[in-house]
ZAMARGU-4260 file (C-alpha; in steps of 0.2 Angstrom, whole numbers, plus 5000, padded with zeros to 4 digits):
<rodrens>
0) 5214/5371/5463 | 5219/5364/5447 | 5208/5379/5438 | 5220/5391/5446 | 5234/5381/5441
5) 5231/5382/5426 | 5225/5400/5426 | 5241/5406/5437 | 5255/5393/5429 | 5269/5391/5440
10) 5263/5407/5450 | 5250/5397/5463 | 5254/5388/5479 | 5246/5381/5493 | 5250/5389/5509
15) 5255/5377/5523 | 5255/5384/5543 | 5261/5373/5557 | 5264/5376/5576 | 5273/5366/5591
20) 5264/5376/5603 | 5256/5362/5613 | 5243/5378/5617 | 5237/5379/5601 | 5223/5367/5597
25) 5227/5351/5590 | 5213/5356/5575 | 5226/5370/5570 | 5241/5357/5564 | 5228/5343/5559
30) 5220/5353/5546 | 5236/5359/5539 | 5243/5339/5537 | 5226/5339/5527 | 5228/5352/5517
35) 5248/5346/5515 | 5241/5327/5509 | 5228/5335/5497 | 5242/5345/5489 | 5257/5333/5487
40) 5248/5322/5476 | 5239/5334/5467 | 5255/5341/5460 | 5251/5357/5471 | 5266/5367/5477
45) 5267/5369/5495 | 5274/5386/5503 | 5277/5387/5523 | 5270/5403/5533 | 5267/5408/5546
50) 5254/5421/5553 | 5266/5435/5560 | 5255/5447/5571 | 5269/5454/5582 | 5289/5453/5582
55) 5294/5440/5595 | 5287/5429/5607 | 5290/5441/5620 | 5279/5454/5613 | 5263/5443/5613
60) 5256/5454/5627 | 5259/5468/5619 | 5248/5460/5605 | 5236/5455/5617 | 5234/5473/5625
65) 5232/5483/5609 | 5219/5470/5603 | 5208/5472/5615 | 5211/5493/5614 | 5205/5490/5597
70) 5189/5479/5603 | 5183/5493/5615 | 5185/5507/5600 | 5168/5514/5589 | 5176/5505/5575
75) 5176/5488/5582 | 5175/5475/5571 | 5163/5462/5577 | 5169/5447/5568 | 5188/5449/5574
80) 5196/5437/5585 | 5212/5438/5595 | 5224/5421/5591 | 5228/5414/5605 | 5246/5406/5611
85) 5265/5415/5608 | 5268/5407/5591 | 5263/5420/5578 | 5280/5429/5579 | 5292/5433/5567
90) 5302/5415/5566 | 5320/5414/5560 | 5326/5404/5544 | 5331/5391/5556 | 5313/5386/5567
95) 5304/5386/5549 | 5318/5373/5543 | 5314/5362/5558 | 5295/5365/5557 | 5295/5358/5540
100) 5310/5347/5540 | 5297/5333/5532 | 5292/5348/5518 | 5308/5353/5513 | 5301/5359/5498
105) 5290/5372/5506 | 5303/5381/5514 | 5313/5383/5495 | 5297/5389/5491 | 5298/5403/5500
110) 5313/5409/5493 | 5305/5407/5474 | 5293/5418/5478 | 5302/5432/5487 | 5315/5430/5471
115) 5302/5433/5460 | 5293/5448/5470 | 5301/5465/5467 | 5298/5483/5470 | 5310/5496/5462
120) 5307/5513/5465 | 5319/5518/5454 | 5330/5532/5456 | 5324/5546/5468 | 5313/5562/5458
125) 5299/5574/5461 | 5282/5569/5452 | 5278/5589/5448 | 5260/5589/5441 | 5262/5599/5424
130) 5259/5616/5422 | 5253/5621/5406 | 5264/5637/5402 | 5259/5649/5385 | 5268/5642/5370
135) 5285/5645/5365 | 5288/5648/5385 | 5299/5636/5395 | 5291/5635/5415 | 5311/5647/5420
140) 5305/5658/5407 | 5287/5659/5412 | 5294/5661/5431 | 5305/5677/5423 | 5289/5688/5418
145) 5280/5682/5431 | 5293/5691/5445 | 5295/5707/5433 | 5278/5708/5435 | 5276/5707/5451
150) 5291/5719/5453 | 5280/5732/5445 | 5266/5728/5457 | 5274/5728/5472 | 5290/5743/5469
155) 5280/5753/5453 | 5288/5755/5438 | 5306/5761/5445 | 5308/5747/5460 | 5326/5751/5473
160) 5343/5746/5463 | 5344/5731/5476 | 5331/5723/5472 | 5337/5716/5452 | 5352/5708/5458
165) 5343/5699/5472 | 5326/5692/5459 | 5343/5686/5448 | 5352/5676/5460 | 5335/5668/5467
170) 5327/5663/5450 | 5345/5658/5445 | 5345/5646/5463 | 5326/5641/5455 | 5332/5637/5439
175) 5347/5626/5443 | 5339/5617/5455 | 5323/5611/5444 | 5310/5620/5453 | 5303/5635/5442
180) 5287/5623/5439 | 5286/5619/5458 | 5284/5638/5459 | 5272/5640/5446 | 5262/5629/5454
185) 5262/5640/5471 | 5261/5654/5464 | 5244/5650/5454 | 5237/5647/5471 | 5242/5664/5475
190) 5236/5673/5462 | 5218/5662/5463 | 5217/5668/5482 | 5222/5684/5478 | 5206/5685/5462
195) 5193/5678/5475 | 5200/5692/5488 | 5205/5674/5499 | 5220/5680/5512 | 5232/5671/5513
200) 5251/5672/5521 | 5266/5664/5514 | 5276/5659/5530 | 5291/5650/5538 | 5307/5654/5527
205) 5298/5657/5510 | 5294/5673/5519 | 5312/5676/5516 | 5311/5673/5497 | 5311/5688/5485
210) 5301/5677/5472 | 5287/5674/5484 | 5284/5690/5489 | 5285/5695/5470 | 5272/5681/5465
215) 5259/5688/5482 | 5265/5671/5490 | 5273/5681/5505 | 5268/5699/5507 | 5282/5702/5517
220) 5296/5711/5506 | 5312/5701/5511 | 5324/5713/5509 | 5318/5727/5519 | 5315/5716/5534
225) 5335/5710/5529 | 5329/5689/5526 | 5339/5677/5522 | 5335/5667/5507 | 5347/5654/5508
230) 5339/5646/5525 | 5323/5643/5511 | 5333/5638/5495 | 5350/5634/5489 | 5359/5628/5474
235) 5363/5613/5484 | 5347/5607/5489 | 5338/5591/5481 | 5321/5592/5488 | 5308/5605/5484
240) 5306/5617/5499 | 5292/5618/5510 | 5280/5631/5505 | 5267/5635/5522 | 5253/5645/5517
245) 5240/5651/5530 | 5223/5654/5521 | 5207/5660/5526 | 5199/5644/5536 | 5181/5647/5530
250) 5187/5649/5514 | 5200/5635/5512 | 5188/5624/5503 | 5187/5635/5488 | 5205/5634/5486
255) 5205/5614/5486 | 5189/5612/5472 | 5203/5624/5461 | 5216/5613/5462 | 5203/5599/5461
260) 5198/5605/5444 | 5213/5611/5436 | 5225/5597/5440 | 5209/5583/5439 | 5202/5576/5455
265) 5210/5561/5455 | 5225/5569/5459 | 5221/5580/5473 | 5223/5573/5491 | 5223/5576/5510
270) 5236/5567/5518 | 5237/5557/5533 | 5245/5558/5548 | 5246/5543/5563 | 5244/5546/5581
275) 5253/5537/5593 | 5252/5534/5613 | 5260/5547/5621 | 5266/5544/5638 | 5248/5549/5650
280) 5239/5543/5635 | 5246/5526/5638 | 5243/5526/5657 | 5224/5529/5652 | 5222/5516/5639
285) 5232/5504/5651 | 5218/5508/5664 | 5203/5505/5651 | 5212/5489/5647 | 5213/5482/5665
290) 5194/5489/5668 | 5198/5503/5679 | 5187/5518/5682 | 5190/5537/5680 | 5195/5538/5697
295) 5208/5525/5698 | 5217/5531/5681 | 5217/5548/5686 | 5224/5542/5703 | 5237/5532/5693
300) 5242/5546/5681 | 5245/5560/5695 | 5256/5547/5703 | 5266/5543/5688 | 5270/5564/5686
305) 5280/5568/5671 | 5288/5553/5668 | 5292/5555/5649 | 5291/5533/5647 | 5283/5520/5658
310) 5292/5507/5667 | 5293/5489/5659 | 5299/5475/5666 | 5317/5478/5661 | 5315/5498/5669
315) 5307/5487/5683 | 5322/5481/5689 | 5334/5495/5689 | 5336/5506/5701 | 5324/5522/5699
320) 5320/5528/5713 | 5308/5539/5709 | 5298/5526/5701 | 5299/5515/5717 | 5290/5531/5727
325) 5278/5531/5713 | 5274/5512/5713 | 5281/5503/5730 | 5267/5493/5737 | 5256/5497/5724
330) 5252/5484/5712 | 5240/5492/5704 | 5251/5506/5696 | 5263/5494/5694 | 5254/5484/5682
335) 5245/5500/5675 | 5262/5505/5671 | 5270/5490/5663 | 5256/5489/5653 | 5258/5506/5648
340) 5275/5506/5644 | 5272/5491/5631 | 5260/5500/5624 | 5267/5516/5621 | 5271/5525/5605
345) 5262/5511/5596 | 5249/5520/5582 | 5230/5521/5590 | 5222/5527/5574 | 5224/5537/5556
350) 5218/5554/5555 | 5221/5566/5543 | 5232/5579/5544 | 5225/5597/5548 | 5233/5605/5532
355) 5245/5593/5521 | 5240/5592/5505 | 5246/5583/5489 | 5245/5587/5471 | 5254/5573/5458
360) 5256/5573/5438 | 5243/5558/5437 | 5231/5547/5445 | 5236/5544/5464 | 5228/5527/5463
365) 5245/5522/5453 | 5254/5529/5465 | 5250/5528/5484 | 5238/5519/5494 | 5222/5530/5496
370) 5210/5529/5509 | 5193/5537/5516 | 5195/5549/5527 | 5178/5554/5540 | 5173/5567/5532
375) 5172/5559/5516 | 5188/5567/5508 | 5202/5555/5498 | 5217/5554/5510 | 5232/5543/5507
380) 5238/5529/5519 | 5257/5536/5521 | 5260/5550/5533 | 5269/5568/5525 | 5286/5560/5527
385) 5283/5545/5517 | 5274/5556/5504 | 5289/5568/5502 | 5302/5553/5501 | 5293/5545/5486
390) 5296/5563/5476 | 5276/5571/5477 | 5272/5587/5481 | 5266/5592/5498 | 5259/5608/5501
395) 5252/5614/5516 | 5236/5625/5516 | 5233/5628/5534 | 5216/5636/5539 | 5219/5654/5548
400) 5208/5659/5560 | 5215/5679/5560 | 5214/5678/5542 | 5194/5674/5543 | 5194/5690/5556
405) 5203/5698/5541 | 5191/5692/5528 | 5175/5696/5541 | 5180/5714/5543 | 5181/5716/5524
410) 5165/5711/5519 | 5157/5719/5535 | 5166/5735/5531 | 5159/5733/5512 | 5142/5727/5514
415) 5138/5738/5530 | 5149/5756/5526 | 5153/5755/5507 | 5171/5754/5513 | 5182/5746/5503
420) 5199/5743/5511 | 5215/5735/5502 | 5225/5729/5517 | 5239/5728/5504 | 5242/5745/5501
425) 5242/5750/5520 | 5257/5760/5526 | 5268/5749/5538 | 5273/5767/5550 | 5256/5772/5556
430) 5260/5779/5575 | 5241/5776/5582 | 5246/5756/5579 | 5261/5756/5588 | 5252/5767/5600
435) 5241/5753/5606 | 5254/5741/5603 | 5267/5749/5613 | 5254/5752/5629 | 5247/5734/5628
440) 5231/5738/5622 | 5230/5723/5609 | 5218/5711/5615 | 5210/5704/5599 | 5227/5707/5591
445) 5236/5692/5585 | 5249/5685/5592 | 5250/5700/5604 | 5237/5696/5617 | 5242/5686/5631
450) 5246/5697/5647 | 5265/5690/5645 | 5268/5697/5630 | 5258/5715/5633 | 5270/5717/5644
455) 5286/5713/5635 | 5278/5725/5621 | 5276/5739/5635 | 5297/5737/5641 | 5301/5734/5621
460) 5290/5749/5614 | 5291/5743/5595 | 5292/5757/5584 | 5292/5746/5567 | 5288/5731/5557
465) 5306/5724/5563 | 5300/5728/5582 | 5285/5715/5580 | 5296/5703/5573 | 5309/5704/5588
470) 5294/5705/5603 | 5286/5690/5595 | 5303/5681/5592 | 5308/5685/5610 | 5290/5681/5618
475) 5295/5662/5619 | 5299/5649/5632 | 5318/5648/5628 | 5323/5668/5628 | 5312/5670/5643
480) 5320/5656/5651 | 5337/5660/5647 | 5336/5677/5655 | 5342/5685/5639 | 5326/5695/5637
485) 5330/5709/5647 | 5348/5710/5640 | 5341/5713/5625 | 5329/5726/5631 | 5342/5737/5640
490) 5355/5735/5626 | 5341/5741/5615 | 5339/5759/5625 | 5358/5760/5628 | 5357/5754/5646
495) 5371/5741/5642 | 5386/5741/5630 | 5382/5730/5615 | 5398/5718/5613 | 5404/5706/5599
500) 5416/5691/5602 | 5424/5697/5586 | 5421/5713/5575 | 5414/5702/5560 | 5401/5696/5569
505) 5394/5714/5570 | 5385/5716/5553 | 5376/5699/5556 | 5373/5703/5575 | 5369/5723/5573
510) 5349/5721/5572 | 5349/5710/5587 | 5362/5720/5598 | 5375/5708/5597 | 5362/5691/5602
515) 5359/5678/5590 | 5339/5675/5591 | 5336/5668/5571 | 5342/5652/5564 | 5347/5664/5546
520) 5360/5671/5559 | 5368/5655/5563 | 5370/5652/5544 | 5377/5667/5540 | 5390/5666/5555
525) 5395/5646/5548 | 5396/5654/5533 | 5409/5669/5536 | 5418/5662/5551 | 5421/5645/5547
530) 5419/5646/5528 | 5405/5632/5528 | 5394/5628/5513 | 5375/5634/5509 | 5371/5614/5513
535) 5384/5613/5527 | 5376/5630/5538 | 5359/5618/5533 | 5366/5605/5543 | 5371/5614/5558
540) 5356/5623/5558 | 5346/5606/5557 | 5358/5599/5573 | 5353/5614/5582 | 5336/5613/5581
545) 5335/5595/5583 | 5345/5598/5599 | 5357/5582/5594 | 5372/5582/5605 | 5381/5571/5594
550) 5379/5579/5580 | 5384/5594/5589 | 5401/5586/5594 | 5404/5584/5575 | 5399/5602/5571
555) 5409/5609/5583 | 5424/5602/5577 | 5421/5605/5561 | 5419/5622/5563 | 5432/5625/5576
560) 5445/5617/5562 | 5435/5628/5547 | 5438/5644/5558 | 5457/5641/5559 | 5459/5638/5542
565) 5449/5655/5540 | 5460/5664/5549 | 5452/5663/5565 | 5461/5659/5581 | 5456/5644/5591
570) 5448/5652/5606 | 5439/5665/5595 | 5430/5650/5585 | 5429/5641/5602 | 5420/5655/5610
575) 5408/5661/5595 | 5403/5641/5594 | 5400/5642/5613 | 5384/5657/5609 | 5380/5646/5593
580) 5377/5632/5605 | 5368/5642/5619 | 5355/5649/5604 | 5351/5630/5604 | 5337/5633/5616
585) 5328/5650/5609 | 5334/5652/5588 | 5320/5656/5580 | 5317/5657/5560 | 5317/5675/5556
590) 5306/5673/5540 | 5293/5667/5549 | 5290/5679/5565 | 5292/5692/5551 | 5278/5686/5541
595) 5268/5685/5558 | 5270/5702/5561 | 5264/5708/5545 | 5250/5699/5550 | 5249/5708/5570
600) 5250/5726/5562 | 5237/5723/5548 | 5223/5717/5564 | 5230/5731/5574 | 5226/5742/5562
605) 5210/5738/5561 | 5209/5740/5578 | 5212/5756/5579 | 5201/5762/5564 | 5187/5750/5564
610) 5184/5742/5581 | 5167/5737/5580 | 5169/5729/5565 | 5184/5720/5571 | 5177/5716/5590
615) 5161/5709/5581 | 5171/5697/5571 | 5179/5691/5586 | 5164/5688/5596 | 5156/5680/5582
620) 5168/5668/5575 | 5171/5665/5597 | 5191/5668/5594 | 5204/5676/5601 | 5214/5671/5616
625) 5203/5676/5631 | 5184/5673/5631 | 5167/5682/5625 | 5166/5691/5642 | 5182/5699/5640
630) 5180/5706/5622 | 5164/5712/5629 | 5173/5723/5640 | 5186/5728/5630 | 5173/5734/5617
635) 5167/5745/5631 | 5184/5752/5634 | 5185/5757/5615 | 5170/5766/5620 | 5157/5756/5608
640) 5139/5753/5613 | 5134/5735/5615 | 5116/5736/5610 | 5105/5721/5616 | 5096/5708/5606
645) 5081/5717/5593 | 5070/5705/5585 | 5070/5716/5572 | 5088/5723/5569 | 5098/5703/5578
650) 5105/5691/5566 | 5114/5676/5569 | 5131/5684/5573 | 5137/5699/5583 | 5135/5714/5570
655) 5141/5731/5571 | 5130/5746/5569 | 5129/5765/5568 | 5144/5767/5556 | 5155/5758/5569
660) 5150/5766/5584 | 5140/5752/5590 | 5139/5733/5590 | 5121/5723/5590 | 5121/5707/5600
665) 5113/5691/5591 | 5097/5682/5592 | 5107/5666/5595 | 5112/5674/5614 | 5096/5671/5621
670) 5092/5656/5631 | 5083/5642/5628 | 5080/5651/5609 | 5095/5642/5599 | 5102/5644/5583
675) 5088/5634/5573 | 5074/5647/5583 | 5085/5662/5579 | 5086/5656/5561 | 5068/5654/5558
680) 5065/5672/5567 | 5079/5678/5554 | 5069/5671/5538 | 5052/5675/5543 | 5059/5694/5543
685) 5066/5692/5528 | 5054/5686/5520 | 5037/5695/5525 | 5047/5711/5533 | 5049/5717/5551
690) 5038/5712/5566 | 5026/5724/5571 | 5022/5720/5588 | 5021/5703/5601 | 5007/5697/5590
695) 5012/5699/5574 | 5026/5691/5579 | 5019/5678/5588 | 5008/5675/5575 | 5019/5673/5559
700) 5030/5663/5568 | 5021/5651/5577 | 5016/5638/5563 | 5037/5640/5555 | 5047/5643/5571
705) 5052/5632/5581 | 5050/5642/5598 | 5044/5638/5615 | 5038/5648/5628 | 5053/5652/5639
710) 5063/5659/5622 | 5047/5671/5620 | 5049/5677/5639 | 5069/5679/5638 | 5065/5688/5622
715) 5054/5700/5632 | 5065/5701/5646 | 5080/5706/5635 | 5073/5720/5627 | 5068/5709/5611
720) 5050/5718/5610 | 5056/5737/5617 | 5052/5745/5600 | 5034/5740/5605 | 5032/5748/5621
725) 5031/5732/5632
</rodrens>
């Protein structure tokens, strides 16, 4: 003790715990009055604690529940223990004073050292990682050429007169706002993917950016599908927006050892997120907890229906009656469920998020707490939210699943026909694509597949790029529910006049026959009817999103007052809030559906002109919306052979064959064969050549291949051996 005294100054104390529980052992108070008579006349500094593990005495159950959650996890750890009695709350200023009214001293204490511990954050910034830029260039400058390049890319050397004005007021919105170098950095992920032929789709609102679609961050052009850039970025915003990239899932991991090496490993890093008790989650830990089987939980969580929280003891006694039908003379549920509403929406465990990414300008060891995550990867202990209040960069790289199909048919189309196909330079207007789309023929199509939107596509009939956008804006719980679905379709084909509450509402309403579906609509309308800001529409949009009814209150006078001053009379404003508040439960972000669709046409079009290629992915990769079965089928309909399993044509995946007439089922089909038997079959042939018959084959791979006697007679019985007569 008096070596860290010396070593720490006036920096080291001697903590001092004490409890009046009379259920706490007497051993726990003695040995703190010991460690309190060694100190005193040692010249030791005493400081009084206390052992906080939960809030209040009341939550000591709660406490006692989630402990023993913990014991009964993989993760266990052996040597914890679970402190007994209600005294390891959170005590006010006043119980510590009278614990330690004999130790005054080591309640002053306590205040000395919270005085002298401080953490200042400093003012709010974004930690930018640097981007080294060629010399003489500031990062606006660089982000200038960067665009007129890709203007010349994407329009030729004479790109539409509407295009300048547009790249001006966006990289002038960039510029103001401090975020060319964000860009930069986004952009040199793009151009990465877009050298390693990795697709990838810019989506959400940046798909309404001119930039991105400039720098191949988007690919869809913002100004023909009419986007609204402001719902991405304005002059008024503080924090960087968000940037969602959907990226080729089996290639993701290229991406990541990029960044890893240009901006230095150390600071590269997944993010975490925590997961929490839902509701039924809840019910079926409170079962584990109280020793319950399967049967009796699941019992208990049919009972409880769709209850959105559990009842305490404090919901206990109100009266719910739906909850006394759920629980009367049942003390079983009642004590599952008071469990369970303790319980809930505390965090069960950290995972790590399926796509945040962070990227800082130094070592993330200096700057948040990093962890370990399963699969080996560095991970940091705070969730995306906390990440983007401390100022880092957060970009999300989410694996694509129809981007991989993408990928797959490329390299099948390249390595199998010598085809090689720039997805990228495809015309958007190709009548055998919106063939199949309009008839409902787009199993394997993404986002067009499920029977309920098949069938909207069939009433709708898109005819362009803008139609995808609009099915697959409309194709969702809230339009369908709010019956303004088939209003739409019949003002579409002139069935029903198209009307506007007012005629300035017409240019923002015209593409959508006089219906708001998109969030940049509801901008555009605070904006010209009620005068509001770039950052006030933000608000508004936020509220309705968010479905806050308060904040809704306040919106609605705000623009009810904005749209008199404007001009407006009251019930005109009154009115046109009342459709803003209804779009509350189907707005959707234009930018995004739009960037969707771009990606529906390009599988579609594969579709129609390489369908074996396409259906082979699908089965291989074992996605898409319905199961193997039904692309089987569906292959059939195209009028494609399915070939059956050849131990001398199969691989490991679904292949197609006779310049895409045909697709050749796997090896890894049969039964009782495997992936590891089919792979051994695969490099035997590769190496030594085909199989001449049963007993060359049975004979090379006999002493390599690990095969058994019922893979060899499904072989046979499949048509493995055919080639050889048997």
């Amino acid at each position: 003790a008096s070596e860290y005294l010396d070593i720490f100054k006036g920096d080291f104390y001697i903590e001092l715990q004490r409890s009046p529980s009379s259920k706490v052992p007497c051993s726990y108070n003695n040995i703190s009055e010991v460690v309190a008579s060694f100190a005193v006349p040692n010249g030791l500094p005493l400081v009084a604690t206390n052992n906080v593990r939960y809030i209040d005495m009341d939550s000591y159950d709660t406490y006692r529940h989630l402990f023993k959650l913990k014991s009964m996890s993989a993760k266990n750890d052996p040597l914890a223990r679970i402190i007994m009695g209600r005294e390891n709350y959170f005590k006010s200023a006043e119980q510590m004073a009278l614990m330690f009214h004999d130790i005054p001293d080591a309640i002053s204490n306590t205040a000395i050292i919270s005085d002298r511990c401080s953490l200042d954050l400093g003012p709010k910034r974004t930690y930018l990682p640097h981007f080294k830029v060629p010399g003489g260039e500031t990062e606006a400058i660089c982000l200038r050429r960067l665009c007129l390049m890709g203007l010349g890319w994407r329009s030729g050397h004479y790109p539409p007169p509407e295009y300048v004005p547009r790249l001006e007021k966006e990289l002038s919105v960039i510029e103001k706002t401090g975020f060319s170098g964000y860009f930069l950095i986004i952009a040199d992920i793009a151009r990465f993917t877009r050298t390693k032929n990795i697709p990838i789709c810019g989506k959400g609102s940046a798909a309404g950016s001119l930039v991105s679609y400039l720098l191949g961050i988007s690919n869809v052009d913002p100004i023909k599908h009419d986007l609204y850039f402001e719902r991405f970025l304005n002059s008024e915003r503080k924090n960087p927006p968000d940037v969602d990239i959907d990226i080729c899932s089996k290639r993701r991991g290229e991406v990541l050892n990029y960044l890893s090496s240009k901006y230095g490993r150390e600071s590269v890093s997944r993010v975490c997120s925590f997961s929490s008790l839902r509701p039924r989650a809840a019910i079926r830990e409170a079962g584990r907890i109280m020793g319950l089987g399967k049967y009796d939980i699941d019992n208990i969580t049919r009972k409880a229906g769709s209850f959105r929280s559990f009842p305490s003891r404090r919901s206990l006694s109100k009266n719910r009656k739906e909850i006394k039908q759920c629980i009367a003379g049942d003390r079983l549920s009642r004590s599952v469920l008071s469990i369970a509403g303790k319980i809930e929406n505390y965090i069960r465990h950290l995972s790590m998020h399926p796509s945040a990414f962070i990227i800082s300008c130094g070592d993330l060891a200096g700057m948040v707490p990093l962890t370990i995550s399963e699969t080996g990867e560095t991970m940091t202990q705070y969730d995306m939210d906390s990440i983007e209040e401390l100022g880092l960069i957060k970009i999300d790289l989410i694996g694509s699943i129809s981007l991989s199909l993408i990928s797959d048919v490329i390299e099948s189309l390249k390595k199998r026909r010598n085809i090689d196909i720039d997805l990228s330079k495809i015309n958007y207007d190709d009548e055998k694509v919106f063939d199949i789309i309009k008839n409902g023929r787009t199993h394997g199509v993404f986002q067009l597949e499920s029977s309920g939107i098949r069938s909207l596509a069939k009433k709708l009939k898109p005819s362009s790029l803008n139609d995808i956008t609009l099915l697959i804006s409309l194709y969702r719980p809230g339009p369908q529910q709010s019956g303004m679905v088939e209003n739409f379709i019949e003002r579409k084909f002139g069935r029903e006049d198209i009307t506007f509450i007012h005629k300035d509402l017409e240019p923002i309403l015209r593409d959508t026959y006089g219906v708001i579906l998109y969030q940049e609509q509801v901008m555009k309308i605070a904006l010209k009817i009620a005068n509001y800001s770039l950052s006030e529409a933000d608000v508004l949009r936020k509220a309705i999103t968010r479905l806050s009814s308060s904040e809704m209150e306040k919106q609605k006078s705000k623009f009810i007052k904005g749209s008199f001053q404007n001009g407006y009379p009251s019930d005109i404003a009154i009115s046109i809030f009342g459709l803003i508040s209804k779009f509350a439960s189907y707005g959707f972000v234009k930018a995004h559906a739009a960037a969707y669709s771009e990606i529906s046409y390009k599988i579609a079009y594969l579709k129609v002109y390489f369908p074996a290629e396409l259906i082979s992915a699908i089965l291989s990769n074992n996605s898409g919306y319905y199961g193997q079965a039904q692309y089987i089928e569906e292959a059939r309909r195209l009028g494609l052979t399915l070939r059956l399993p050849d131990i001398n044509k199969s691989g490991l995946y679904f292949t197609p064959e006779d310049h895409g007439k045909s697709i050749r089922i796997p090896l890894t089909s049969i039964r009782d064969l495997g992936f590891s038997g089919a792979d051994s079959i695969i490099k035997e042939r590769a190496e030594s050549g085909p199989f001449k018959d049963l007993i060359d084959f049975y004979s090379r791979c006999r002493r390599n291949c690990p095969l058994n006697k019922n893979a060899i007679e499904n072989l046979i019985r499949i048509g493995g051996f055919d080639f050889t007569g048997l």
